[in-house]
GUTOR-865803 format. One line per 4 residues: number of its first residue (from 1); their letters; for each residue z, y, x of C-alpha. Coordinates in steps of 0.25 Angstrom, whole numbers, padded with zeros to 4 digits. Each point is the difference from the previous one (the first is absolute). Layout:
<rs>
NUM> A> Z/Y/X ~ ...;
</rs>
This chain:
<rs>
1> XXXX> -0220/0734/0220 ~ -0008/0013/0004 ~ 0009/0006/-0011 ~ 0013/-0005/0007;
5> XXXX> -0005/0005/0015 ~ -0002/0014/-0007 ~ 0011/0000/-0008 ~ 0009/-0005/0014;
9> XXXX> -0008/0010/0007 ~ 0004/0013/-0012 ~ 0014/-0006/0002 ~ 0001/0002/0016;
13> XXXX> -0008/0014/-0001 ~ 0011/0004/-0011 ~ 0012/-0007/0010 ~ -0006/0009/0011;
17> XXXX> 0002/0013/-0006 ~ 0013/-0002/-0003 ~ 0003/-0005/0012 ~ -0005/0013/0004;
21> XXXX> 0009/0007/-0010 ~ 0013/-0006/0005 ~ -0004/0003/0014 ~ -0001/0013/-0001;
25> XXXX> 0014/0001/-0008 ~ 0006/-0007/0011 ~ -0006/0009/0011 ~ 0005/0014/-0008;
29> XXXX> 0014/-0008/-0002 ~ 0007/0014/0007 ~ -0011/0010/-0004 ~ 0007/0012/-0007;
33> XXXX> -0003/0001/-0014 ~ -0011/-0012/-0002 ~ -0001/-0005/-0011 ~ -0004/-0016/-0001;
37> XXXX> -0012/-0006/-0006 ~ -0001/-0013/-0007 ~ -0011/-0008/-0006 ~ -0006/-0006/-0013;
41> XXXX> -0010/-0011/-0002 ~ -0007/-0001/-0012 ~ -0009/-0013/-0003 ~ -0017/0000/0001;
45> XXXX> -0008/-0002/-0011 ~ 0000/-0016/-0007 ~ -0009/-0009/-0001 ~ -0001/-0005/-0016;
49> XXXX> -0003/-0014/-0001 ~ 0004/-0002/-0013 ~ 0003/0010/-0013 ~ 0012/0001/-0007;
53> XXXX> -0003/-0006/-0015 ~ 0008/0003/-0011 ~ 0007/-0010/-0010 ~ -0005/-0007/-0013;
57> XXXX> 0004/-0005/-0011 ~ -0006/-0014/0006 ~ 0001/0006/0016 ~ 0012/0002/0008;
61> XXXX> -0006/0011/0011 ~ -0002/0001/0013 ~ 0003/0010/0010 ~ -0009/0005/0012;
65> XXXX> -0002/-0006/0011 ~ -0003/0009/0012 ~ 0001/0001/0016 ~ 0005/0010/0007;
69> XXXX> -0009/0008/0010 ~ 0010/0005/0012 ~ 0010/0012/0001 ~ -0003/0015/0003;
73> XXXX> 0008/0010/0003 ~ 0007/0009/-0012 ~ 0005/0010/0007 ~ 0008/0004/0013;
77> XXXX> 0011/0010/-0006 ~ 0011/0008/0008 ~ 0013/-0001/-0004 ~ 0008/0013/-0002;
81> XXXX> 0013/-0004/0000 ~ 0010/0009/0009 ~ 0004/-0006/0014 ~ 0013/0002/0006;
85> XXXX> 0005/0015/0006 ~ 0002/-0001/0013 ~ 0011/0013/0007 ~ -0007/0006/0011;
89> XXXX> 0010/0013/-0001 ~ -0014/0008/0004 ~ -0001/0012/-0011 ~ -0014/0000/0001;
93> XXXX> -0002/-0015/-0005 ~ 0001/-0001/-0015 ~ -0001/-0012/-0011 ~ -0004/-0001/-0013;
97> XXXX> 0009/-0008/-0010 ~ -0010/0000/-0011 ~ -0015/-0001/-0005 ~ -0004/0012/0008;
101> XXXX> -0008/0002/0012 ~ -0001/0010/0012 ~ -0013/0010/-0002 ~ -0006/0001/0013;
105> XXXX> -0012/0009/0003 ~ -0011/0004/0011 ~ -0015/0004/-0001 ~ -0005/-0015/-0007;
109> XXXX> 0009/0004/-0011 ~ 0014/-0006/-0004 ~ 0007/-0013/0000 ~ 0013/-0007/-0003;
113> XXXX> 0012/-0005/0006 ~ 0012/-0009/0000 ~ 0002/0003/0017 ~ 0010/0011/-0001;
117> XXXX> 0001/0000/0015 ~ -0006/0015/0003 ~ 0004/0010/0011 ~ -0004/0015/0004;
121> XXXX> -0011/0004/0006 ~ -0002/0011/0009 ~ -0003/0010/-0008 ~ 0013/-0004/-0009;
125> XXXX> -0007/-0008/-0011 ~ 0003/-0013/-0005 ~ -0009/-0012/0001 ~ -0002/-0013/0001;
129> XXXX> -0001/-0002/0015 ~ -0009/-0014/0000 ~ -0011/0004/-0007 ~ 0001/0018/0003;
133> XXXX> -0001/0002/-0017 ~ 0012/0010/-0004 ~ 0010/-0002/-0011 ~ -0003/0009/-0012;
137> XXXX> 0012/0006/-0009 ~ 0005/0016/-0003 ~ 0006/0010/0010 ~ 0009/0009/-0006;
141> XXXX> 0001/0015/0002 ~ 0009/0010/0008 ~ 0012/-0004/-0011 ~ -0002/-0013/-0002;
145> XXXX> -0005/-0002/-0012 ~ -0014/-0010/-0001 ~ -0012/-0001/-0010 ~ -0001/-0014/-0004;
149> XXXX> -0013/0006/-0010 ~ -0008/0005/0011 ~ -0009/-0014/0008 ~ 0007/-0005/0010;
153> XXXX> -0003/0004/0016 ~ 0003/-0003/0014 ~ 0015/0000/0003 ~ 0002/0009/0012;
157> XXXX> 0013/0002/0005 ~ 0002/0006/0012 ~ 0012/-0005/0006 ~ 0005/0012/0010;
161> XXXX> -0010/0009/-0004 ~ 0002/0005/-0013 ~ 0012/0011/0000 ~ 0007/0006/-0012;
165> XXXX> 0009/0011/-0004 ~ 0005/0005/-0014 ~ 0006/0013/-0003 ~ 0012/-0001/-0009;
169> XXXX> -0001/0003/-0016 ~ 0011/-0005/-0007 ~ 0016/-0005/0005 ~ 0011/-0003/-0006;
173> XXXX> 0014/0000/0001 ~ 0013/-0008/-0004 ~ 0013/0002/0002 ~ 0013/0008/-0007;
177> XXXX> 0006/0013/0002 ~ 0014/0001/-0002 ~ 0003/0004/-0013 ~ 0015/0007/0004;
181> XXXX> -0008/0007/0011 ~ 0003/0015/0000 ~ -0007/0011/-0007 ~ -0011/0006/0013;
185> XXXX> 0004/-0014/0008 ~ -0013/-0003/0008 ~ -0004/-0014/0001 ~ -0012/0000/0011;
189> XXXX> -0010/-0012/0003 ~ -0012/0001/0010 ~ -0013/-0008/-0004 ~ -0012/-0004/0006;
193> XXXX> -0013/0001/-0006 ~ -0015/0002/0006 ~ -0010/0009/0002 ~ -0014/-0004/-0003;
197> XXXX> -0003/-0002/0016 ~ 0012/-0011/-0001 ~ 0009/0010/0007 ~ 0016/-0003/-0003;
201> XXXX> 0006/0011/-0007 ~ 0016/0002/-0004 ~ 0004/0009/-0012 ~ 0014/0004/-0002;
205> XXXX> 0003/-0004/-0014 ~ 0011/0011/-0004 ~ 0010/-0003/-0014 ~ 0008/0009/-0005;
209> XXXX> 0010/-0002/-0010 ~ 0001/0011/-0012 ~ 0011/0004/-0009 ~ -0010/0003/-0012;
213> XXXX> -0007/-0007/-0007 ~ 0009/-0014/0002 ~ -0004/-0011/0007 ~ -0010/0008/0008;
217> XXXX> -0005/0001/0014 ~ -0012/0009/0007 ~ -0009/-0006/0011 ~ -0007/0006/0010;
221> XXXX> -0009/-0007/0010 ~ 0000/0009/0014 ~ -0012/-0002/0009 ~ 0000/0010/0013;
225> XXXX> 0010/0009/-0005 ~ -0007/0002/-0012 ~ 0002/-0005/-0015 ~ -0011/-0008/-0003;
229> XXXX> 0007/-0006/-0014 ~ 0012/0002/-0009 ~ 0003/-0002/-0015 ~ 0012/-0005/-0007;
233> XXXX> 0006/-0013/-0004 ~ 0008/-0004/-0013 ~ 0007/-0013/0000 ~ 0003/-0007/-0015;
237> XXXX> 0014/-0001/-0004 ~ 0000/-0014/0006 ~ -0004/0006/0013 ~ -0015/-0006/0000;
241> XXXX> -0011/0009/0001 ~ -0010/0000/-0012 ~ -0012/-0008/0004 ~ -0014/0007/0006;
245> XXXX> 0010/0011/0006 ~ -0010/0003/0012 ~ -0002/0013/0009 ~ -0010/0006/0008;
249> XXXX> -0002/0003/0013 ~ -0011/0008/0007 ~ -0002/0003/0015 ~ -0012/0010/0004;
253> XXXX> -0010/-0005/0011 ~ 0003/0011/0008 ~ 0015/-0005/0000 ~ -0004/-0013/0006;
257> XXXX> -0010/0002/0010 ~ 0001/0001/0013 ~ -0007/-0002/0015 ~ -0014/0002/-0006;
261> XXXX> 0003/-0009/-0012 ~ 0000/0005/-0014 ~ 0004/-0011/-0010 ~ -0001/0002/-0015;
265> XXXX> 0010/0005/-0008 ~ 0010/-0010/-0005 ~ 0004/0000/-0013 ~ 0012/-0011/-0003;
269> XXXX> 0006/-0005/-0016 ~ 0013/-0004/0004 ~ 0007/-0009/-0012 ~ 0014/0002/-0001;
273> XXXX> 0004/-0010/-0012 ~ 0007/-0009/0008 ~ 0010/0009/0005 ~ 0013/0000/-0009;
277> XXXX> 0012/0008/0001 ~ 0013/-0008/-0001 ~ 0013/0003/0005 ~ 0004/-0006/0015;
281> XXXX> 0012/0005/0001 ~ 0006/-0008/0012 ~ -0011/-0004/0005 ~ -0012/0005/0006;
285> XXXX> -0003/0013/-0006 ~ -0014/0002/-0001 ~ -0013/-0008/0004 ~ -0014/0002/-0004;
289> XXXX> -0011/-0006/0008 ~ -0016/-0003/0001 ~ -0003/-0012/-0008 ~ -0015/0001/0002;
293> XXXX> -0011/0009/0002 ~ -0015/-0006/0002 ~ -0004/0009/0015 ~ -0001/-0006/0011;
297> XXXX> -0005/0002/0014 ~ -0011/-0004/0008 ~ -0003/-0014/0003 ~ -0012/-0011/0004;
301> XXXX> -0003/-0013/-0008 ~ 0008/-0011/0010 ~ -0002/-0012/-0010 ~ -0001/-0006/-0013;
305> XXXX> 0003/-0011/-0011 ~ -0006/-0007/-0012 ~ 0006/0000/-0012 ~ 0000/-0012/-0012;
309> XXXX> -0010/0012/-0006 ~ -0009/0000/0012 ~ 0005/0014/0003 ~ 0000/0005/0013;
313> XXXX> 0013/0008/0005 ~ 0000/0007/0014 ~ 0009/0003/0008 ~ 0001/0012/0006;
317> XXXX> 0007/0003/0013 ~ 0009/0012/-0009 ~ 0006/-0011/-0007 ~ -0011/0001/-0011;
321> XXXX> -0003/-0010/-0008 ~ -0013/0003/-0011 ~ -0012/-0009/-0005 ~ -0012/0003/0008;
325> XXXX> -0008/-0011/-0007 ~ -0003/-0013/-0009 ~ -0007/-0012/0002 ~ -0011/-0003/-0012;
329> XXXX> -0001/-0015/-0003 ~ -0012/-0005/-0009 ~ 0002/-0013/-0010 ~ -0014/-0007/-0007;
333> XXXX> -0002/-0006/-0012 ~ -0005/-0013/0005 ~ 0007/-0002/0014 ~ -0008/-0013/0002;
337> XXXX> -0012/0007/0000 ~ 0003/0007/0011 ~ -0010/-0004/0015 ~ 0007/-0002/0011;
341> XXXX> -0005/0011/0010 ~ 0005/-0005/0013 ~ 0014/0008/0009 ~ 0009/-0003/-0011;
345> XXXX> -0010/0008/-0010 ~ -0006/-0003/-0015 ~ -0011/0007/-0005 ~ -0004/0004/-0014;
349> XXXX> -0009/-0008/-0009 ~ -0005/0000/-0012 ~ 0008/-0013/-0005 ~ 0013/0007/0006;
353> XXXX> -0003/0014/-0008 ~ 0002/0013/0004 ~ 0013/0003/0008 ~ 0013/0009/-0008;
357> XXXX> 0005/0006/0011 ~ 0016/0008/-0002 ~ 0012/0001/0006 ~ 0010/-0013/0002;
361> XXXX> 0009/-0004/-0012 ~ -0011/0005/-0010 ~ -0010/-0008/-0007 ~ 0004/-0014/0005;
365> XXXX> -0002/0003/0014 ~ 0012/-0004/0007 ~ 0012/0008/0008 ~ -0002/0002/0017;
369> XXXX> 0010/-0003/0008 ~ 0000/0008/0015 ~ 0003/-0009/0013 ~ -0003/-0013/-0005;
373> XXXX> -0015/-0009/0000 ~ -0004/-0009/-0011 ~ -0004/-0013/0009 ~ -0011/-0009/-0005;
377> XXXX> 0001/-0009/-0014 ~ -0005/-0012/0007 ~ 0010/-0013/-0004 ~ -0002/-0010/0014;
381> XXXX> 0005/-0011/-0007 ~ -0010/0001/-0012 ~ -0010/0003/0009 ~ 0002/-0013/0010;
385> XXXX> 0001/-0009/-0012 ~ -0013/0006/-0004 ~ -0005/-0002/0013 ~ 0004/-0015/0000;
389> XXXX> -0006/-0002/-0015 ~ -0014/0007/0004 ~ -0002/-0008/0011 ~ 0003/-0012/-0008;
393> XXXX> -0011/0004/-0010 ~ -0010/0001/0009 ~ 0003/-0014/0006 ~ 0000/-0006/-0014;
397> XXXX> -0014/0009/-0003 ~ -0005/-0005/0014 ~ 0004/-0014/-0003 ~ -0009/0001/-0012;
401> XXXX> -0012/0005/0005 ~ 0002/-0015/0010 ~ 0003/-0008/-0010 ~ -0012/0005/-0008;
405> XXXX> -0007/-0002/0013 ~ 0004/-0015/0002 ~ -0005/-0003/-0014 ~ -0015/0008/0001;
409> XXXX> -0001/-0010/0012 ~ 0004/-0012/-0005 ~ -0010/0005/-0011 ~ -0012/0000/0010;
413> XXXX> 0005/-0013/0007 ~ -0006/-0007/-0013 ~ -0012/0002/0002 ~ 0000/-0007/0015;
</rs>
């Protein structure tokens, strides 16, 4: 009988924890990025009243005979399945869809992440507001261009603050000049490019057309008066212009500067291979334009979005648009080993492995989507039956522990 009171009492111990368990799910049912937890039981040790004996040639066997001790706890696992994105159409919330986590990092070290839900701070750095820890991935350079090799830091941003200009280096045209056009006809087109300050400059982009050799024209780029370019352009029988036809521009510093300010000297490639020179008789004549040039001119960081890649790409108040930086995510060997570490957070164990941390779509880590929050993974129907079923179980173990009572009683009543 005391074996049945300690067994009931194990069973009510075992009922209480998870009850506990499902409790806590139910109260994080709309806590961003939680993950659930759920548990397993495993049976005590038993009590062997009787050894399994093996057949004979004159002995059929018989198998053991043992009691059962009570119920302990197995283990009390997360569940890292994904929960449901939620739009929030804020750029600074982000989700993972994925096995990845958020590296999050202050002075005890670094942590990890499912809440996506971060915001600026003052200073124009990306954390995670609740618990102050700041959201670790790469900044780009002046041009862009990031180096996903070197260890993840903070993202700073600067929203409003962080300005940019770009002188321009290379352009390129498109267009037709008229192939019955004149001999010393002059086809003239002015272009903007910019100076390294971000100062708008027009050239005048003179052609002419010559009588020798065929299918030619000179250029000339004007700048203040003055040529600044020229070279000669000679069109295939087919009126396409041979591919890599480029020319070069080159304006002075002292051209360009002006009230106190001396840029530097601006050097241009200027590709011509998509200008053609077919006949447009009846038409328009003539038409060569600027198809690109990569200048531009001052301008402040208003904004920005997250890319699938976890890319970050400003936008600059020029009409810029450049990546400025990406968001590192980290993935573990053993997920389940992970400890939760309170504010949304796991921490690294020695069951979980060391994190492998890289950009988003690489290694298994999952892609990021911007304006969206992944909502907690808890199931309220699942954890209501559950609710209903623990509660049961510790009636029925309760019940036990009375029963075995009633008996032990009725045990010491014999002797009255």
């Amino acid at each position: 009988m005391s074996v049945a009171m300690n067994t009931g009492v194990s069973g009510m111990l075992a009922q209480q924890r998870r009850l506990d368990v499902v409790a806590n799910n139910i109260a994080n049912v709309n806590t961003v990025g939680y993950r659930s937890s759920r548990v397993i039981f495993q049976d005590l040790f038993s009590q062997t009243l009787q050894g399994g004996v093996g057949a004979t040639d004159t002995f059929g066997g018989t198998n053991p005979m043992q009691v059962g001790m009570g119920v302990s706890l197995g283990s009390i696992d997360v569940v890292h399945t994904e929960g449901s994105l939620l739009t929030t159409g804020i750029n600074t919330d982000v989700a993972i869809q994925g096995n990845g986590f958020f590296v999050l990092s202050d002075a005890n070290g670094q942590t990890y992440s499912r809440d996506g839900s971060f915001q600026l701070n003052s200073q124009g750095t990306l954390v995670d507001p609740a618990s102050g820890r700041t959201v670790q991935g790469w900044i780009a350079d002046s041009a862009g261009t990031l180096d996903v090799t070197t260890p993840p830091g903070d993202i700073q941003l600067g929203i409003g603050g962080v300005a940019t200009a770009r002188a321009t280096s290379s352009a390129s045209l498109i267009g037709n000049l008229d192939s019955d056009a004149l001999v010393g006809d002059v086809v003239t087109r002015t272009v903007r490019v910019y100076d390294s300050l971000g100062t708008p400059r027009d050239l005048a982009l003179n052609f002419t057309k010559l009588a020798a050799p065929a299918n030619s024209w000179t250029w000339d780029a004007q700048f203040g008066g003055a040529s600044v370019g020229t070279g000669t352009l000679t069109f295939n029988a087919d009126g396409s212009m041979p591919a890599g036809t480029t020319g070069a521009i080159s304006i002075p510093s002292a051209s360009l500067a002006s009230t106190g300010s001396a840029p530097a000297d601006l050097n241009i490639t200027v590709d011509y291979s998509s200008v053609t020179q077919l006949s447009t008789t009846a038409q328009t004549g003539s038409d060569v334009t600027l198809r690109t040039q990569d200048g531009y001119a001052y301008g402040t960081l208003e904004s920005f979005t997250v890319g699938n890649n976890g890319q970050l790409t400003g936008v600059y108040s020029n009409g810029l648009r450049r990546t400025i930086g990406q968001v590192a995510l980290a993935t573990f060997s053993n997920v389940g080993g992970l400890a939760r570490g309170g504010r949304n957070s796991f921490v690294e164990t020695t069951a979980s492995g060391v994190p492998q941390i890289g950009v988003p779509q690489t290694g298994g880590r999952g892609s990021v989507a911007g304006g969206v929050l992944e909502g907690s993974n808890v199931d309220l129907a699942t954890e209501f039956s559950n609710l209903i079923i623990t509660q049961r179980a510790f009636q029925a173990n309760s019940r036990t522990i009375t029963a075995a009572d009633t008996m032990l009683q009725e045990t010491v009543n014999l002797a009255r």
